[in-house]
Structure formats: structure tokens, C-alpha cells
BATORMAR-370747 format. One line per field, with one value per residue (C-alpha): x negated, y, z. Coordinates in Angstrom, 3 decimals, m for minus. Layout:
residues N
px = (X/...) .
py = (Y/...) .
pz = (Z/...) .
//
This chain:
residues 409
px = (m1.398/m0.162/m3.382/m3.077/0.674/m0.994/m3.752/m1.141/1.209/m1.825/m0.858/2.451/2.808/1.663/m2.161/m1.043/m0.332/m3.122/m5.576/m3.243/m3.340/m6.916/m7.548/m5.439/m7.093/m10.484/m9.955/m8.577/m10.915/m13.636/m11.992/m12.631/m15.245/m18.603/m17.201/m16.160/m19.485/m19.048/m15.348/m16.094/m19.058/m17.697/m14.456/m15.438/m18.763/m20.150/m23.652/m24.144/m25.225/m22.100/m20.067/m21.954/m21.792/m17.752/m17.851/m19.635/m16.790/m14.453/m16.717/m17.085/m13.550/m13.085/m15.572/m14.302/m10.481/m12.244/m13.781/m10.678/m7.919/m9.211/m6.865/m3.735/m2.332/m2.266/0.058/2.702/1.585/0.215/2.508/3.447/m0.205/m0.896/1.955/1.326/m2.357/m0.793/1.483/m1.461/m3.761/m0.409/0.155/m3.540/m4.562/m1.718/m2.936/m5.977/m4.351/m2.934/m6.039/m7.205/m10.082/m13.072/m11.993/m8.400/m9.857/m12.204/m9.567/m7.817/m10.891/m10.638/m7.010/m7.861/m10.498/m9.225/m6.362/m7.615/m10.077/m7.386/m6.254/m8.755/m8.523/m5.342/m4.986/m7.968/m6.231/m2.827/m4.807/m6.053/m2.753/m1.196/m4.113/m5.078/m8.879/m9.842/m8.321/m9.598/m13.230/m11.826/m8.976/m11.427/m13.731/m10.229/m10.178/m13.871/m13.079/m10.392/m12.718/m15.112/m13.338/m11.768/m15.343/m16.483/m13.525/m12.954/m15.772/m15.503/m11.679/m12.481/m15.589/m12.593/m10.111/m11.875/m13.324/m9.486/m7.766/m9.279/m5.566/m4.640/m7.123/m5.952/m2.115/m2.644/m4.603/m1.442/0.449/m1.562/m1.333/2.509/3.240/0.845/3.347/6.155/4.933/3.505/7.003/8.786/6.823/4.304/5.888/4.976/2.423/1.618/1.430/4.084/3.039/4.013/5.101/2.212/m0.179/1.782/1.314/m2.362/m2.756/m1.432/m3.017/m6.838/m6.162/m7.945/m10.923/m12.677/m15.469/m18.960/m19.871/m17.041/m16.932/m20.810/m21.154/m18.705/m20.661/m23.786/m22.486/m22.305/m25.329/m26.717/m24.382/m25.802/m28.722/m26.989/m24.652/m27.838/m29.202/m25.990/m25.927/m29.699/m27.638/m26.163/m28.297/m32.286/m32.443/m31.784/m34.401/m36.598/m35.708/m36.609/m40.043/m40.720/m39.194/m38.769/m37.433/m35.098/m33.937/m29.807/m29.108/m31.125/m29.399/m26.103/m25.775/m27.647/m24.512/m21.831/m24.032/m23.623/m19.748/m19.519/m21.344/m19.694/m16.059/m17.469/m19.174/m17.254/m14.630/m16.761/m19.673/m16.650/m15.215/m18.876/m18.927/m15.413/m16.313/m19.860/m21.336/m20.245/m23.738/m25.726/m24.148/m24.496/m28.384/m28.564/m26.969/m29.470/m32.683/m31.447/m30.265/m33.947/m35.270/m33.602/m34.897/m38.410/m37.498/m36.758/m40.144/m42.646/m40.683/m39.824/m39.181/m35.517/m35.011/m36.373/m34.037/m31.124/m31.935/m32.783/m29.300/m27.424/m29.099/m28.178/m24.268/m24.629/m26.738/m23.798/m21.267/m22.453/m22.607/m19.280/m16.560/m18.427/m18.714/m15.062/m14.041/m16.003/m14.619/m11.113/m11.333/m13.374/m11.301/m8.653/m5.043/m4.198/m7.585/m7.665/m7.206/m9.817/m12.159/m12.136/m12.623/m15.348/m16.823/m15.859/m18.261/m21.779/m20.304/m19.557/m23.010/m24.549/m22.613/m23.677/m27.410/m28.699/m28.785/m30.729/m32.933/m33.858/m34.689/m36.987/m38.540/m38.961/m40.359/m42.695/m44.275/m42.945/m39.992/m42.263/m42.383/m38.412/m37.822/m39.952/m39.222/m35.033/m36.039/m37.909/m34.562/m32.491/m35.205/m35.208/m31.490/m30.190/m32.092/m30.683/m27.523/m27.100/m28.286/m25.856/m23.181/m24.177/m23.894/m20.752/m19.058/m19.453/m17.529/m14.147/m14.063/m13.908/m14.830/m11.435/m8.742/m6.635/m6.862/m8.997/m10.905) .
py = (m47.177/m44.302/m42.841/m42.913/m41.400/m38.602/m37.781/m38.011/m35.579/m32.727/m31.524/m30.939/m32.590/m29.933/m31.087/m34.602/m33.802/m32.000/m35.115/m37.920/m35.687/m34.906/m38.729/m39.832/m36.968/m37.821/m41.594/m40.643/m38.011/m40.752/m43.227/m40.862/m38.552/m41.423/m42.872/m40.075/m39.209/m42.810/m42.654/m40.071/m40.576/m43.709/m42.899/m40.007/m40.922/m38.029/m37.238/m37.099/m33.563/m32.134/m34.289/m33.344/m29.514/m29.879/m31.851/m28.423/m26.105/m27.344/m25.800/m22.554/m22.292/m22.727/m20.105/m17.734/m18.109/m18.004/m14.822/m12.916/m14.828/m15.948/m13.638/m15.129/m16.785/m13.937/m12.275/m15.059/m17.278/m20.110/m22.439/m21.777/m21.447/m25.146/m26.524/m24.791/m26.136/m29.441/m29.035/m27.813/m30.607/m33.275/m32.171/m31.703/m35.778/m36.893/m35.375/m36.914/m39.802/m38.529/m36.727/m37.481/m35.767/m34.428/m30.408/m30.963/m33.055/m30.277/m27.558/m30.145/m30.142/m26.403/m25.858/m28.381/m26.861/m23.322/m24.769/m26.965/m24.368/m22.133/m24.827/m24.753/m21.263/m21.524/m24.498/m23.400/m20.107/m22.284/m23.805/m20.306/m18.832/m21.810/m23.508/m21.863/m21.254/m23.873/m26.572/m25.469/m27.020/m30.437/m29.818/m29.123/m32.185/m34.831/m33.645/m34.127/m37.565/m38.462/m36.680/m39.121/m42.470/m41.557/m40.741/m44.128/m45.807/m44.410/m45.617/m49.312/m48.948/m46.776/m49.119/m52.092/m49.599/m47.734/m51.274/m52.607/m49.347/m45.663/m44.585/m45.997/m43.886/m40.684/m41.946/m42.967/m39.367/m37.435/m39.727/m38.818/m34.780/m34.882/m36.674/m34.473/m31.742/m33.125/m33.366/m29.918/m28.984/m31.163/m31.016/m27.416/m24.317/m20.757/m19.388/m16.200/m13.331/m11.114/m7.452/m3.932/m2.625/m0.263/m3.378/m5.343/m2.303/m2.587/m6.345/m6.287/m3.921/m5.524/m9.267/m8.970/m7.280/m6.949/m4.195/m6.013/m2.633/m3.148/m6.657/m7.303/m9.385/m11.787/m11.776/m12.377/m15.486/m16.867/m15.695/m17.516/m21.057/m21.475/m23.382/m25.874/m26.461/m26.249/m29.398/m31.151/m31.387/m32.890/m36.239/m36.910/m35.238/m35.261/m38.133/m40.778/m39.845/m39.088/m42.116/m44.289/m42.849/m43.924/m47.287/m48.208/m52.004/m51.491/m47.671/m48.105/m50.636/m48.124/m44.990/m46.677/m47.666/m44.449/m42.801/m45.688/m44.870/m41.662/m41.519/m43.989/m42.019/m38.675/m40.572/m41.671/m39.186/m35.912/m35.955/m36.599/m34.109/m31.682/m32.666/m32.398/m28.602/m27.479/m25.174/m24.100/m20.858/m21.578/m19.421/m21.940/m25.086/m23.566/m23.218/m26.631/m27.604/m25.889/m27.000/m30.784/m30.367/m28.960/m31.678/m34.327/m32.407/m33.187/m36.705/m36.850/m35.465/m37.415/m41.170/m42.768/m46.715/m47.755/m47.653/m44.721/m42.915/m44.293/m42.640/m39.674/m40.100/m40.182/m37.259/m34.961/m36.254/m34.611/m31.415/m31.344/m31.545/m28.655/m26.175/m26.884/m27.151/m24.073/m21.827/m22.704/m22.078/m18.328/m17.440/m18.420/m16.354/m13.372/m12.756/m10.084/m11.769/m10.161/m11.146/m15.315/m16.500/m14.352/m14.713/m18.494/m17.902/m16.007/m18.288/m20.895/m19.767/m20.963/m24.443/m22.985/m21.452/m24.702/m26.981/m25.060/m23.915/m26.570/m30.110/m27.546/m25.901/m29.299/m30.494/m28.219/m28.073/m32.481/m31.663/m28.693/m29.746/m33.439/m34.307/m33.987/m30.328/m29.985/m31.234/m29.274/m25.930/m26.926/m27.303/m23.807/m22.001/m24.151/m22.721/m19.364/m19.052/m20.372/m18.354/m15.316/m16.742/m17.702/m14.324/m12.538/m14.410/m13.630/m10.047/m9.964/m12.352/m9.879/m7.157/m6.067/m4.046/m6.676/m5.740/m4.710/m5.184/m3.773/m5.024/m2.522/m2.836) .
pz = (15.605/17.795/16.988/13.615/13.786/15.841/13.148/10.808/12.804/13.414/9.759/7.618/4.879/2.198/3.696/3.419/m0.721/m1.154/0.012/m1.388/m4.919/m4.539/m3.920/m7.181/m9.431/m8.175/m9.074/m12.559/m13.626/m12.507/m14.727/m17.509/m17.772/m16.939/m20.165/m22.265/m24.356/m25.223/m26.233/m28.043/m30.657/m31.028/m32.085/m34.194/m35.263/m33.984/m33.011/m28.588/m28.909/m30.929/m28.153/m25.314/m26.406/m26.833/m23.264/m21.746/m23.126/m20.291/m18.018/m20.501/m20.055/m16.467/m15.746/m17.806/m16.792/m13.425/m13.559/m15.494/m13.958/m11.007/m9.026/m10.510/m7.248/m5.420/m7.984/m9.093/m5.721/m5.467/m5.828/m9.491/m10.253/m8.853/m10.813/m13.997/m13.703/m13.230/m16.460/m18.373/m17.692/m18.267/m21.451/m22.487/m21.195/m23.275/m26.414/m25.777/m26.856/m30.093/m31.112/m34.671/m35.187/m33.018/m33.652/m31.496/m28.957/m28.559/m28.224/m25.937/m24.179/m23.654/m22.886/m20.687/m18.532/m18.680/m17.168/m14.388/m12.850/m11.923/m9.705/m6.925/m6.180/m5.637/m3.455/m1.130/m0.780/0.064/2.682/4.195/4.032/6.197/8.242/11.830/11.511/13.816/11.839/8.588/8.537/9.090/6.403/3.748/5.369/4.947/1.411/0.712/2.252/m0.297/m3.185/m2.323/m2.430/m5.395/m6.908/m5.678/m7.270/m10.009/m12.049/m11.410/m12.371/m15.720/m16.887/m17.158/m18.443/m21.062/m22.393/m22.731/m23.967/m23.492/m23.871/m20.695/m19.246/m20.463/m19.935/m16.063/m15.655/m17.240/m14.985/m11.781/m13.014/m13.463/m10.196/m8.629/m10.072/m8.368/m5.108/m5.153/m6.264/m3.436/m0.535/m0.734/0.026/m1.454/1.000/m0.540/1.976/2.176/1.342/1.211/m2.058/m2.269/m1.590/m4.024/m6.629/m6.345/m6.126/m9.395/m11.005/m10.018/m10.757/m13.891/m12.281/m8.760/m7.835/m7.572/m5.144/m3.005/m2.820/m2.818/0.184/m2.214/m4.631/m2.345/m0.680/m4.434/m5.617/m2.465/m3.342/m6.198/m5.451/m3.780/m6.585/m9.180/m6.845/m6.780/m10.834/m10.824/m9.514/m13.179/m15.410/m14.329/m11.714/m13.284/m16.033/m13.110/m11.662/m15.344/m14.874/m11.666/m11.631/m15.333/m14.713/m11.808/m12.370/m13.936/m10.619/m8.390/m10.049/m9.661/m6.096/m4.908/m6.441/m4.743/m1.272/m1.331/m2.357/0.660/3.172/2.062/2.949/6.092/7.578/6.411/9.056/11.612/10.504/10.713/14.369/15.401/14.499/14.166/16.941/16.038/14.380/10.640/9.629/11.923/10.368/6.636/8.135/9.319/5.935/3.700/6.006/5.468/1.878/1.589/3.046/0.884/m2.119/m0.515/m0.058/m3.413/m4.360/m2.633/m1.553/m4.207/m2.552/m2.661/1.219/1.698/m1.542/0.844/3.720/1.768/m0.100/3.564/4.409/1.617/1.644/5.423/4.153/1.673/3.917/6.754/4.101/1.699/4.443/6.976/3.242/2.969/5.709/5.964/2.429/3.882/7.047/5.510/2.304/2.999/2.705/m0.595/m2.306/m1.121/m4.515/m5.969/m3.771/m3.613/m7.488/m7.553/m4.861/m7.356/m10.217/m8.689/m9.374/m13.059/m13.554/m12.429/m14.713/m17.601/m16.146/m13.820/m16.610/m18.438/m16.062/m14.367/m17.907/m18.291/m14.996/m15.357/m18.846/m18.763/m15.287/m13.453/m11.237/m8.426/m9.095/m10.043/m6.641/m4.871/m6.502/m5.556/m2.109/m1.789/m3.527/m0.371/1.946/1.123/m0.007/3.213/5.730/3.492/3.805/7.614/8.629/6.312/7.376/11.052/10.291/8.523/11.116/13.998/11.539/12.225/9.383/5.783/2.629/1.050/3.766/1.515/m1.761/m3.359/m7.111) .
//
């Protein structure tokens, strides 16, 4: 117990929000979306692909308020961008439950995405702005933990839920949003740098844009993410259809508790990964990260037995986990103090480029050649994407001079 109480006493209690929120929101959004193509063309008697195209517009959203926006903690602070996110997607669930016709769920759909992207940037520039860099890696690994459980909960709650009422989904989501508000209100100060007036001047007059020449090693490092995010979104899109050809009788229980594995592993292991190698060269682990992620793709490609596709899932939740918190935590220490927010945003977009690219490009890849192949080709882009990676990060670490210390376009 006195253990605990000094775990719990390493952080204030903004961190201890963020998780507890991030644990809730994880749960409820888990509740909801597995089941919402369902809900959907069932209540509307709509066709999957007009639902599945509306679905994709959240993420169409996000990435653009992402890319033009993005910047918008680091003018009105973060705070006030967190909680108006929170309002936003409050208001949005609960008209989910009022929606009569497929045309304002989908604009629902889209308020609702453009504003719950401009969330994260702000709340992992929060966490830069108030975390020492030492403690940051296993900051972002305690909320990976609490993403996690919630993603292994949340499914076996909203399968119950959504077969009694759907609108206590959406209601207990709204629910989790609004008290999320609150305790951002209550308990999260404003961490927003203080700067000069002249700095302030031309903060605000680049939030809407950001120099791809001045800020190409940005730009770079996403470029570079993407092809881990492109072989996350294979998971619910290609392989369980790649599964379904390999093991056509047993695939739905295999596909299921591959994904209940590795939700368990990822809450197990992330903390500890991140003790491991708080203190070690963040372009090493990111290495180390790719290499195994690249590896898992392989496993994926030529073992197909169930024991082995646990292993294999165990060793991609760790692949996963060197290379999200350690690219965190570089953005966060590498992004001048006037540019966190943006930067985290545009750092933010290889997950939107993979939502709307990677079901698609996998599809194709599984179709035109075999999953075999798909696999395969994913674990060449790790290869060769992460050795690009670690070494740029290497050379940009030993810099004393960052792109933009001041917050140029």
C-alpha cells in the first residue's frame, strides 16, 4: 500500500485526470464504435457502404481540423481547447440519440470528429509543458495502459448495451465526455507557456499555417510514422479477412481473443517497457520498436497456428509500445515551446492518413496478390522507415539549434 501511495504521489493530479479520463473515454468509445455499422444500417436501412463511407468522415474531419487548426492550443491554451473538445463531443453523442434520419447523424458524425481530434494535440502538449523529460516516456506509457483496458472492456460492455438500448450507449459516452469536462475544468491548470508579446504576435499569426521548409524534420518524423500506423489499421480491417482464409472454421474466436490478448498485454507491459528505457536513446528504442514491429509483420506472414499468432501478437503490443511513447516523447522535447500543440498535430496526421489509406491499401494488397505478400511488403516499409528514422533522430538529438525556436511560419 505505501507503494502504491508513492506511485500515486510521483504525479499531480492533472496526470491522474488525464489517465482516469482516457480510461473512461476509451471504455465508451469501445462500447460504441465495434457496433456502430450495425446500429446504423439497421436503423436506417441503409446500405454498409453509404454507412461505412459516413463512418470515415470522422476521420476526414479530424484530419482536416488537424492540419488547419492544429495549432489552436498554443493560441487560446490548452485548457480551453480540451474542454471545448469535450463540449463538442457531449453535445454531438447526445444527438446521436435524437437523430432521425441518416443525413444528421452524419453531420453529427462530423461535428463530432472535427471536434475530438483537436483534443490530443492539446493534451500531449499539456503534458510537455508540465512533465520533466525524464518522466514523460512513462506518462505517455500509464496512459497507453488505461487506453488499453478500456479497449479491452469496452467491447464486452457495448455488445450487452447496444443489444438492450443503443441510446444508453451514446448517453453513458456524453456522460463520460461531460464529466471528463469537469475534471479538466477542476483539477488541470492552463499550462501554456508564457511568451513575449512579439512571440505572442507571431504565434498568432501562423496557427493556421506552418512552413513545410522550415519545419521539415516535422514533417519527416511523420512521413516516417506512417507505416506503423498503416500496420496498426490492418488489425480491424484486413486480418480478420486474412485470418477467414486461413482458418475458415475457427477465424471470429481466433480474431477475437488475438484482439483481447493484445489489449491485455499492451496494459501489462507498457509501464514496464517504459521503466526499462526511460533512460535510453529514444532513436535506439524507436529502432528496436520498428525491427520488432517488423518482425511481427513477418510472423504474421508465414505462422499462421494459434500459439504462434499469440506470441506474435505479444510481440507487436511491445514493438508498439518502444516506438509510440519514445516518438512522444522526442516530438515533446524537440518542438519549440510556442509550437507544442502544432506539432503534436501534425505528428497526429499519420494516424489520419492511415485511417483513411491503410483499410484500403491492405485491401488491395490481400486482393491483387495474398496476405502473405501484404504482410511482407508492411514489414519492409517498418524496415526501411525505421533505420531512416533512428538515424535522423540521432542527428537532430545532438542539435542545440531546433527547427523554429521561435515560432516561425
Amino acid at each position: 500500500m505505501k507503494r502504491l501511495f508513492q506511485v500515486f504521489n510521483q504525479y499531480d493530479d492533472a496526470i491522474w485526470v488525464r489517465v482516469c479520463g482516457t480510461f473512461l473515454t476509451k471504455i465508451a468509445q469501445f462500447m460504441m464504435y465495434p457496433f456502430l455499422v450495425l446500429y446504423m444500417t439497421e436503423k436506417f436501412d441503409s446500405p454498409v457502404t453509404v454507412v461505412t463511407a459516413i463512418i470515415g468522415l470522422e476521420s476526414i474531419a479530424g484530419f482536416l481540423i488537424n492540419l488547419f487548426l492544429g495549432g489552436l492550443s498554443d493560441r487560446v491554451g490548452r485548457k480551453l481547447t480540451m474542454m471545448v473538445s469535450l463540449a463538442v463531443q457531449a453535445i454531438c453523442l447526445t444527438g446521436f440519440i435524437f437523430a432521425d434520419s441518416l443525413w444528421l447523424f452524419a453531420v453529427l458524425i462530423v461535428i463530432l470528429g472535427a471536434g475530438s481530434y483537436i483534443f490530443f494535440p492539446a493534451a500531449d502538449a499539456q503534458i510537455a509543458d508540465s512533465v520533466p523529460v525524464e518522466k514523460r516516456a512513462k506518462v505517455y506509457a500509464m496512459l497507453g495502459t488505461a487506453a488499453s483496458l478500456g479497449i479491452a472492456v469496452g467491447p464486452i460492455i457495448g455488445l450487452f448495451t447496444f443489444q438492450a438500448n443503443p441510446d444508453f450507449v451514446f448517453l453513458f459516452f456524453a456522460c463520460v465526455s461531460f464529466l471528463y469536462l469537469a475534471l479538466v475544468w477542476w483539477k488541470i491548470p492552463e499550462t501554456l507557456p508564457v511568451l513575449s508579446d512579439h512571440t505572442e504576435n507571431r504565434k498568432q499569426a501562423n496557427i493556421y499555417k506552418i512552413s513545410v521548409r522550415k519545419h521539415k524534420h516535422l514533417f519527416l518524423i511523420t512521413l516516417l510514422a506512417i507505416p506503423t500506423s498503416l500496420f496498426a489499421t490492418q488489425d480491424w480491417s484486413t486480418f480478420p479477412l486474412y485470418l477467414k482464409e486461413q482458418a475458415p472454421q475457427h477465424y471470429d474466436w481466433m480474431y477475437s481473443s488475438l484482439l483481447s490478448i493484445g489489449a491485455a498485454a499492451s496494459a501489462t507491459l507498457q509501464i514496464w517497457i517504459a521503466t526499462l528505457v526511460e533512460k535510453r536513446s529514444a532513436s535506439r528504442a524507436v529502432l528496436i520498436g520498428y525491427m520488432i514491429a517488423a518482425s511481427a509483420a513477418l510472423g504474421y506472414a508465414f505462422f499462421i497456428h494459434y500459439g504462434v499468432l499469440v506470441a506474435v501478437r505479444v510481440i507487436s503490443v511491445v514493438g508498439n509500445t518502444l516506438y509510440n511513447i519514445h516518438l512522444d516523447k522526442f516530438i515533446s522535447v524537440y518542438a519549440p515551446a510556442d509550437m507544442r500543440g502544432r506539432y503534436f498535430s501534425i505528428f497526429g496526421l499519420h494516424w489520419r492518413v492511415s485511417e483513411a489509406l491503410g483499410p484500403f491499401l491492405g485491401g488491395v494488397l490481400l486482393t491483387a496478390f495474398s496476405g502473405r505478400v501484404m504482410y511482407i511488403i508492411f514489414a519492409l516499409l517498418l524496415i526501411v522507415s525505421g533505420l531512416v528514422l533512428s538515424r535522423m533522430m540521432e542527428q537532430l538529438k545532438d542539435s542545440t539549434a531546433k527547427p523554429a525556436n521561435t515560432a516561425t511560419e
